[in-house]
VMD Tcl script that draws the C-alpha trace (Angstrom):
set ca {
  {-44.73 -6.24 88.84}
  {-48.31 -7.58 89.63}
  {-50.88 -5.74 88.61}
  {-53.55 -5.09 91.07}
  {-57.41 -4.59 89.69}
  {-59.90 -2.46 91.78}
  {-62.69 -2.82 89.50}
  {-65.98 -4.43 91.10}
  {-66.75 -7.93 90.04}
  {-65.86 -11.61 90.19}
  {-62.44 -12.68 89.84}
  {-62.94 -13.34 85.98}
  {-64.63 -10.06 85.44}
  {-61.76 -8.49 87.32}
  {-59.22 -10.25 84.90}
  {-61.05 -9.49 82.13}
  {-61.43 -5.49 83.34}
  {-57.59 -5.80 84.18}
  {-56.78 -6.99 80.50}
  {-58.74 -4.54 78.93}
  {-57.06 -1.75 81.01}
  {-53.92 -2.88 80.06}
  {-54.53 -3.14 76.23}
  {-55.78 0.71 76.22}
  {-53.07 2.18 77.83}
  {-50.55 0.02 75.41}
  {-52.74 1.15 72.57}
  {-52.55 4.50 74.15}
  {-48.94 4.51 74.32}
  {-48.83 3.60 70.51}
  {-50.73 6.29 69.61}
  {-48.46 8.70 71.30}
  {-45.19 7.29 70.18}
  {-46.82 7.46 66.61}
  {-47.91 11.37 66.62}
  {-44.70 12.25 68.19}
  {-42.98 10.22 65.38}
  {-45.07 12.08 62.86}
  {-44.70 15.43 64.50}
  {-40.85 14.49 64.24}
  {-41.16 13.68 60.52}
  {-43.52 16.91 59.78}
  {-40.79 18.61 61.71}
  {-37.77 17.56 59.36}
  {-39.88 18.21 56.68}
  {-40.20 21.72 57.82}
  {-36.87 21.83 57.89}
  {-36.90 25.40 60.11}
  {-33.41 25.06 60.45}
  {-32.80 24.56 56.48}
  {-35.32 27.70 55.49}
  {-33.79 30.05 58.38}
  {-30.20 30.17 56.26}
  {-30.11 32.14 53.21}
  {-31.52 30.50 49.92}
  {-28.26 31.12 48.50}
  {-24.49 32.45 48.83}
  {-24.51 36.07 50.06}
  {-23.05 38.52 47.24}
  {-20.29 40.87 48.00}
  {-20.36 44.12 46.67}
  {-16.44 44.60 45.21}
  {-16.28 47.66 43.63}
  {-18.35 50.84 42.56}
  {-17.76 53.26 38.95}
  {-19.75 56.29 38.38}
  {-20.49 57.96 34.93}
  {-20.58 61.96 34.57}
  {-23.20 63.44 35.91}
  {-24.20 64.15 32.07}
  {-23.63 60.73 31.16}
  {-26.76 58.86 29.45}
  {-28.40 55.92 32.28}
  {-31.39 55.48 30.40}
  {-34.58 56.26 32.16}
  {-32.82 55.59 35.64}
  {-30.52 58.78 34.91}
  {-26.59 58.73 35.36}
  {-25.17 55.51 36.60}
  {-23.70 53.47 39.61}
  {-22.12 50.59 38.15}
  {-20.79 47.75 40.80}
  {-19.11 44.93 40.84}
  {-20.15 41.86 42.47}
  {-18.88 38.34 44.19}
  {-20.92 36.46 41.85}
  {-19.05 37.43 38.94}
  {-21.91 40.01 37.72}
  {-22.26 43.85 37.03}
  {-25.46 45.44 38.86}
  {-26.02 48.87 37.36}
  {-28.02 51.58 39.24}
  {-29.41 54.76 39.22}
  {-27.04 57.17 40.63}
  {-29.69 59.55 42.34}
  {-31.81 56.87 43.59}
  {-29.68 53.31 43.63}
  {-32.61 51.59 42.09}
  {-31.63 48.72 39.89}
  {-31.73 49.11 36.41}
  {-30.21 45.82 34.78}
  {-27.05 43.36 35.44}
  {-24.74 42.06 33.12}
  {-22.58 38.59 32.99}
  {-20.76 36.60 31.85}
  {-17.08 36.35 33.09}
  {-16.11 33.40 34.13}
  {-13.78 34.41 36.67}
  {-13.60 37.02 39.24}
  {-13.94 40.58 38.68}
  {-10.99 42.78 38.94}
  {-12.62 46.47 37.78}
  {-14.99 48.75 36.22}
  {-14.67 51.68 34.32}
  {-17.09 53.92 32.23}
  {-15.52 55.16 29.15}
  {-13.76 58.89 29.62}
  {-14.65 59.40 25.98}
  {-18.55 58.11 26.10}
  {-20.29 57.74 29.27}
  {-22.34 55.04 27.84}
  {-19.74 52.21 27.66}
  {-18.68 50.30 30.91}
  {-15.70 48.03 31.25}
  {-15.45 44.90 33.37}
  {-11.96 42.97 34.05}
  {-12.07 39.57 35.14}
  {-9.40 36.92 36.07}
  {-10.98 35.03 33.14}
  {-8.80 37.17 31.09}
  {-11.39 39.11 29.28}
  {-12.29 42.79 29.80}
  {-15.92 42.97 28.27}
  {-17.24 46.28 27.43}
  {-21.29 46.90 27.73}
  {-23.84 49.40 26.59}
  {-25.07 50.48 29.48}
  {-28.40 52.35 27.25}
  {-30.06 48.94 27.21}
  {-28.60 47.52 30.74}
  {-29.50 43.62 31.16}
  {-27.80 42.50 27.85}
  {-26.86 39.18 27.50}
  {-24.08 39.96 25.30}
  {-21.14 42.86 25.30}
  {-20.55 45.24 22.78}
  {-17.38 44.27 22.76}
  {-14.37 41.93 24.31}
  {-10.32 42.03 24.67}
  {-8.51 38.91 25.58}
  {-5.62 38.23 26.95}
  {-3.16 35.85 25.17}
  {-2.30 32.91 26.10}
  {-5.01 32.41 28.58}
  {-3.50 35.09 30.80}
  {-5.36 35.68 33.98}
  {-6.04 39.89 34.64}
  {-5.51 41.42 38.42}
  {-6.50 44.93 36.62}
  {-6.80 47.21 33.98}
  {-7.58 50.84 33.00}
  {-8.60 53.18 29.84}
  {-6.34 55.63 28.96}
  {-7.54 60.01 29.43}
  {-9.12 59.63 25.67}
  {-10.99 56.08 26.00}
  {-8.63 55.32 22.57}
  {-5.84 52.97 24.56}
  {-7.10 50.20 26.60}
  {-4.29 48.12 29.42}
  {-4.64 45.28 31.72}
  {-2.02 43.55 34.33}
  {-2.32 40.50 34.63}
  {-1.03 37.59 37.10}
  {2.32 35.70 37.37}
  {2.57 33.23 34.96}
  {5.92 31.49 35.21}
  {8.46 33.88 36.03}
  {6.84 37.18 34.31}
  {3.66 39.31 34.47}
  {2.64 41.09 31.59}
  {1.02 45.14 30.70}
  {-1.22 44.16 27.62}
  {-2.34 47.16 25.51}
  {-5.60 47.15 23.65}
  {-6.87 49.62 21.03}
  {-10.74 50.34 21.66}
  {-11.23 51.57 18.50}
  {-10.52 48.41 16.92}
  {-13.54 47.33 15.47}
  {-15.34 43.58 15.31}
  {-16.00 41.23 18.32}
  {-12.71 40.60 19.84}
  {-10.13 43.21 19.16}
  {-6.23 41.41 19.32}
  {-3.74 42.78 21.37}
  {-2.00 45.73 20.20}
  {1.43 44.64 22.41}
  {2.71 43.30 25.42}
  {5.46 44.56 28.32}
  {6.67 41.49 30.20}
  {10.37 42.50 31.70}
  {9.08 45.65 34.45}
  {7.42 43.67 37.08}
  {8.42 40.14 38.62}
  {4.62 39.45 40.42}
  {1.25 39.49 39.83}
  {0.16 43.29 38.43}
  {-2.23 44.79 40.86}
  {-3.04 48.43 39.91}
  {-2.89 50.07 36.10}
  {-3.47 54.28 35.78}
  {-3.42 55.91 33.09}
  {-2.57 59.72 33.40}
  {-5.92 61.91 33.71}
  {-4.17 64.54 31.23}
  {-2.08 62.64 29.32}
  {-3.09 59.53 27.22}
  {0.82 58.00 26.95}
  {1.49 58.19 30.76}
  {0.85 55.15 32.46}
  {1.71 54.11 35.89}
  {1.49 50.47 37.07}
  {2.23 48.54 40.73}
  {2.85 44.73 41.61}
  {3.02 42.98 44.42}
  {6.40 42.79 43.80}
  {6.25 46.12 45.32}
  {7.36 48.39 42.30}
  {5.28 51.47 40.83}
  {6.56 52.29 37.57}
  {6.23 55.17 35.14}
  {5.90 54.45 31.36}
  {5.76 56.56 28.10}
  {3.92 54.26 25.95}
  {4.59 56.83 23.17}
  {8.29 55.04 22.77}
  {9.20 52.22 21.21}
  {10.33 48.95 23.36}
  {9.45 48.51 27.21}
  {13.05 49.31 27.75}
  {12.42 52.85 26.23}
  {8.90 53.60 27.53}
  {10.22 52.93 31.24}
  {10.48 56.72 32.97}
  {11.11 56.05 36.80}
  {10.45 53.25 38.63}
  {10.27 53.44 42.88}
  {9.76 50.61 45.06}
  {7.40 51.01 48.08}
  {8.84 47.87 49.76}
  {5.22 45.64 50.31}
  {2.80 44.50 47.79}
  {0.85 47.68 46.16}
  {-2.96 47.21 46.67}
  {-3.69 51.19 44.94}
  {-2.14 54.06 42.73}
  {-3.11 57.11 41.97}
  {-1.95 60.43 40.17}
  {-2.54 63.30 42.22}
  {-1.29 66.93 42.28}
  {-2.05 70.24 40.50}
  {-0.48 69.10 37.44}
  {-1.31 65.52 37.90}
  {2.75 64.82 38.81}
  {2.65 63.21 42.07}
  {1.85 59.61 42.27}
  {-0.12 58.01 45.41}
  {0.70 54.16 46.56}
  {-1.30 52.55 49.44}
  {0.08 49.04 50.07}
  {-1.79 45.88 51.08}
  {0.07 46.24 54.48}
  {-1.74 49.64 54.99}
  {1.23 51.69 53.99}
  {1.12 55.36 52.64}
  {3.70 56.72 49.53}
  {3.82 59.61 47.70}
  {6.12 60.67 45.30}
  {6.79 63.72 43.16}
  {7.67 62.84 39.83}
  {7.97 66.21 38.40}
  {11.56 65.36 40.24}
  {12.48 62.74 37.89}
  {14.70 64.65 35.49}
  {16.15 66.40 38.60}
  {18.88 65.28 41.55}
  {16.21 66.02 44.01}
  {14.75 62.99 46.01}
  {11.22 61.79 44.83}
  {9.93 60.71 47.75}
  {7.26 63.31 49.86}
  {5.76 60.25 51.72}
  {7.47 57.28 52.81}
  {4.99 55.51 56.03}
  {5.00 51.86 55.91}
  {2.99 51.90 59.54}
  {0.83 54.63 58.43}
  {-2.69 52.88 59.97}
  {-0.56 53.42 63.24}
  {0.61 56.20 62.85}
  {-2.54 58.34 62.28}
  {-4.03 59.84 65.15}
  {-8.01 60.03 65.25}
  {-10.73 62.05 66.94}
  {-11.54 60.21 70.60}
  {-8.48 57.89 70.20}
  {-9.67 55.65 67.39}
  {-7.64 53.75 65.31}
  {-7.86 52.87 61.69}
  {-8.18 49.48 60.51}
  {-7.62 49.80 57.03}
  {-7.22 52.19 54.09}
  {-10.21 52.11 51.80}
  {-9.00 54.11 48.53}
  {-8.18 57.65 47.34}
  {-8.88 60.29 45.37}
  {-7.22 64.01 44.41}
  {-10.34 66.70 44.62}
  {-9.42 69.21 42.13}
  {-11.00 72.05 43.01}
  {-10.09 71.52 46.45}
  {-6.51 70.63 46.15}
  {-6.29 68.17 48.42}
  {-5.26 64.31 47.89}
  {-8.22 62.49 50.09}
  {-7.52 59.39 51.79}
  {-10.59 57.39 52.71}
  {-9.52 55.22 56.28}
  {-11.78 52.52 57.61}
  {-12.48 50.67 61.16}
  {-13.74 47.09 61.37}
  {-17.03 48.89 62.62}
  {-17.79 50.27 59.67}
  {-16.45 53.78 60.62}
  {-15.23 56.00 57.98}
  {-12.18 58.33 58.06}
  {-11.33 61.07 55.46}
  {-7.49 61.88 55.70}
  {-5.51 64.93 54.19}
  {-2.18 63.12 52.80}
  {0.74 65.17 52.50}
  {4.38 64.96 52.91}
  {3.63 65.39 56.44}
  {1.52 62.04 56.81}
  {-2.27 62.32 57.31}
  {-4.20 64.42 58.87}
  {-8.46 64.18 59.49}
  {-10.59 66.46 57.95}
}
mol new
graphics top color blue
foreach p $ca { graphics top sphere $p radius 0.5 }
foreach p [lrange $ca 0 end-1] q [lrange $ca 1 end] { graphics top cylinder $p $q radius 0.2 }
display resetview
């Protein structure tokens, strides 16, 4: 519309006022729209958004090993050794967690740690790379492992285990084709990358999930699939066909074993499904049943303090001097539950 000037004057001076209004507040408005553009572009440089997420992926923390108390961890003390998302091995001190080193190298994802039963000072890491590296934990941070086992034929590992003595060395690994394969190692062996000392291929139809050696007896070995099978070997006989002692089927994919019992004869199964199975194999020569335990809806079934309910099954462990097989159960509130399995379910402690 018209713009109307009220500044004193003739009618040329009032034009000429009028003009020179106008131009400021155009000038004015360029000025404005510029510093907002800039404070828009110092903005996106600042990024605030971009800097508020985390510089990089967050690392999950997979799974934990702990050396004897007596075991050597350098200046740190005994160790905590843990397995990571990022494919690396953090090792800390066990009294204080600080970190002491990290070692790498697997170029697939972890599938376990163990410390040596026979030396305290060697860890082994699994890895779906189908290498299980072992690592001299007195100078943690080395680049390079004391020593490596591969799988043949490019074989990817779901898990492995030493055997009582730290001489015997096995790792299950996935479906490939239409078999799954127990691959035995000799630790002993020296140079860099000791060969296979043999291979079982016909006990298990799917991927091997858990290996356990005995904790008394360096030839027992128990293994479970997702096939659902747990079987028993002697690995002192000759052919797979031989070395197979008892085999039981827990119905759903097997996500843990573990030996349990006085004598080490009973044999604990939690499946991925959060099943419970126990079985006493000192039956096996016997007509008596083997099965103690047999609760697929276990997580259901157990009842908790207040009326909680578990989520999920965590891991287990047989306490020795206590004589009890502990269950560790788990909410998705990061609750913990320790269960008393028997052959009457589980029970809280």
């Amino acid at each position: 519309g018209e713009h109307v000037c009220s500044a004193p004057g003739t009618a040329a001076q009032k034009r000429t006022a009028c003009w020179g209004l106008c131009c400021q507040t155009v000038i004015k408005r360029g000025r404005r729209k510029d510093r907002m553009e800039s404070l828009q572009e110092r903005f996106a440089c600042l990024s605030i958004a971009r800097r508020a997420e985390p510089s990089q992926e967050p690392t999950y923390l997979l799974e934990l090993a702990c050396a004897e108390p007596e075991s050597p961890g350098g200046a740190g003390g005994p160790l905590v050794a843990v397995s990571c998302s990022d494919r690396s091995v953090r090792l800390h001190c066990r009294e204080t967690l600080r970190l002491l080193g990290q070692c790498g190298g697997h170029a697939g994802p972890l599938c376990g740690l163990r410390f040596s039963p026979s030396s305290g000072s060697l860890l082994f890491s699994g890895s779906a790379d189908g290498v299980v590296r072992s690592w001299d934990v007195r100078t943690p941070g080395s680049a390079s492992p004391a020593q490596e086992f591969r799988a043949p034929a490019s074989l990817a590992l779901c898990s492995f285990d030493l055997s009582c003595g730290g001489a015997v060395l096995c790792g299950g690994t996935e479906k490939q084709e239409e078999d799954s394969y127990l691959v035995f190692w000799d630790v002993r062996a020296a140079g860099g990358a000791a060969p296979p000392l043999g291979v079982y291929s016909e006990s298990h139809s799917d991927d091997v999930t858990q290996v356990r050696f005995h904790p008394r007896d360096p030839d027992r070995l128990a293994s479970g699939s997702t096939d659902g099978l747990v079987n028993v070997f002697d690995v002192r006989r000759g052919c797979e066909e031989e070395a197979l002692r008892a085999t039981v089927n827990s119905e759903s994919s097997v996500g843990c074993v573990r030996w349990a019992g006085r004598g080490a004869d009973r044999l604990l199964c939690l499946s991925h499904d959060e099943g419970v199975f126990l079985w006493d194999l000192a039956q096996m020569d016997t007509a008596e049943p083997l099965s103690l335990l047999h609760a697929p809806q276990a997580r259901q079934d157990t009842s908790l303090p207040g009326g909680a309910t578990l989520d999920h099954f965590v891991g287990a462990a047989w306490l020795e001097e206590a004589e009890t097989l502990l269950v560790l159960g788990g909410t998705n509130r990061g609750d913990l539950h320790l269960l008393d399995c028997g052959p009457g379910g589980l029970r809280p402690l």
